[in-house]
C-alpha positions in Angstrom: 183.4 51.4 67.1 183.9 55.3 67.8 187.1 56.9 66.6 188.3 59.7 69.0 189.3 62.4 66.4 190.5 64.0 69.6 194.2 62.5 69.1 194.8 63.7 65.8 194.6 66.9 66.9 198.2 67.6 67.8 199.2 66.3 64.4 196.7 68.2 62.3 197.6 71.8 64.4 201.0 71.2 63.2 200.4 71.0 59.5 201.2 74.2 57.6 198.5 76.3 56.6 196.3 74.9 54.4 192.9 73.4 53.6 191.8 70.0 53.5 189.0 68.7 51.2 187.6 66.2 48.5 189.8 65.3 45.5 188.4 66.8 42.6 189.5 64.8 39.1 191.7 67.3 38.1 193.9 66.5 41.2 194.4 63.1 40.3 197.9 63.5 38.4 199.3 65.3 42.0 197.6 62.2 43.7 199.7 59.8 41.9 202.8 61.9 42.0 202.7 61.7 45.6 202.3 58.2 45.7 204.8 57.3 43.1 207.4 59.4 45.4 205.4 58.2 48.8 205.2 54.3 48.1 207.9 52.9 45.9 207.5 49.2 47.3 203.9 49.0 47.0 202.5 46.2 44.3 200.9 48.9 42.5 203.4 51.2 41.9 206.0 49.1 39.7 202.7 48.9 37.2 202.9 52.5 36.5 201.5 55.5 36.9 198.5 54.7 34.7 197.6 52.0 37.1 198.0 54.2 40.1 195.9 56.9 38.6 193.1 54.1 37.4 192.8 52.9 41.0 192.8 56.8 43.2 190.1 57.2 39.8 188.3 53.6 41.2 188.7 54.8 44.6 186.9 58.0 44.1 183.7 56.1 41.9 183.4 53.7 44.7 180.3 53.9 46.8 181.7 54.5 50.0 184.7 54.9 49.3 186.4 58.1 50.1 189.6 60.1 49.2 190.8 63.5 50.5 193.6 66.1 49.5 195.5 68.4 51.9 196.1 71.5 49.8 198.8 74.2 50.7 198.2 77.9 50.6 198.4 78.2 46.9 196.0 75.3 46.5 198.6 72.8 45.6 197.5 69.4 46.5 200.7 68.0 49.0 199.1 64.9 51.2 196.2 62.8 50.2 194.3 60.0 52.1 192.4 57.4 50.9 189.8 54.8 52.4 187.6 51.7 51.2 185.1 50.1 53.3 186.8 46.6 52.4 189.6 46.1 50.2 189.1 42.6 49.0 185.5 44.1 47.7 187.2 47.2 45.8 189.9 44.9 44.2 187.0 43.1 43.2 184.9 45.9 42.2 188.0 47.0 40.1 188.3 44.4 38.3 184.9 43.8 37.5 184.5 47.8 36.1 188.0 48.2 35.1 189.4 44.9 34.0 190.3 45.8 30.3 191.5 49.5 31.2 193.6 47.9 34.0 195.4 45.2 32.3 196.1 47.8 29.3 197.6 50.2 31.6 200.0 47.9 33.5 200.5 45.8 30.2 201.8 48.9 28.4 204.2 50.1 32.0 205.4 46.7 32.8 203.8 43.1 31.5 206.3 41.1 34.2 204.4 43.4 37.0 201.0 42.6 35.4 201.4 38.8 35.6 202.9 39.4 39.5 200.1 41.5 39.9 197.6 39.0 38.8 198.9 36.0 40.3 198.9 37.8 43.8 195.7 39.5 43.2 194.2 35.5 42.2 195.9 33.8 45.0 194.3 36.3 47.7 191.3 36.0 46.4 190.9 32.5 46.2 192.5 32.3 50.2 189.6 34.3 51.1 187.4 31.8 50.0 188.9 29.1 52.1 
């Protein structure tokens, strides 16, 4: 499947000026800021920002994965995009490379989101299966 870059075009012209690039691990606190303020109703935000900065810090170690910042003129990071080649793999990937780290940072934000987090995370993989 080809993408036609061509349609973004219009959308990226109208950005302010400003460069965009790969996330280098000092941006990772300004990646989770924005998604702490971008996504409130996601599953992963109620688990803190620990969590969210332990999976934009998975995201990056992935092979093939890939995550890019839009900074402004000053250098400030202000948009961010991120992409895995399969996201039942990563979640799997996670867990097996970050289990302990992961269940420590949601344990210590909010144990009532870590067992939701854990029963949803169990039930889709095991549907996947089927």
């Amino acid at each position: 499947m080809t993408s036609n870059l061509s349609q973004f075009v219009p959308f990226l012209e109208s950005l302010p000026p400003g460069t965009i690039g790969e996330v280098r691990s000092e941006e990772l606190d300004a990646i989770v800021a924005i998604h702490l303020r971008a996504f409130p109703a996601t599953f992963i935000t109620p688990l803190g920002p620990a969590m969210v900065r332990l999976y934009y810090d998975a995201t990056l170690k992935l092979p093939n994965g890939c995550c890019f910042v839009y900074r402004n003129e000053t250098g400030a990071v202000v948009g961010f995009v991120t992409s895995v080649p399969s996201v039942t793999e990563f979640y799997r990937w996670l867990m097996r490379r970050y289990c302990f780290r992961a269940v420590g940072a949601c344990f210590r934000s909010s144990p009532r989101a870590l067992l939701a987090m854990v029963r949803r995370l169990f039930t889709r993989l095991l549907s996947e299966r089927r």
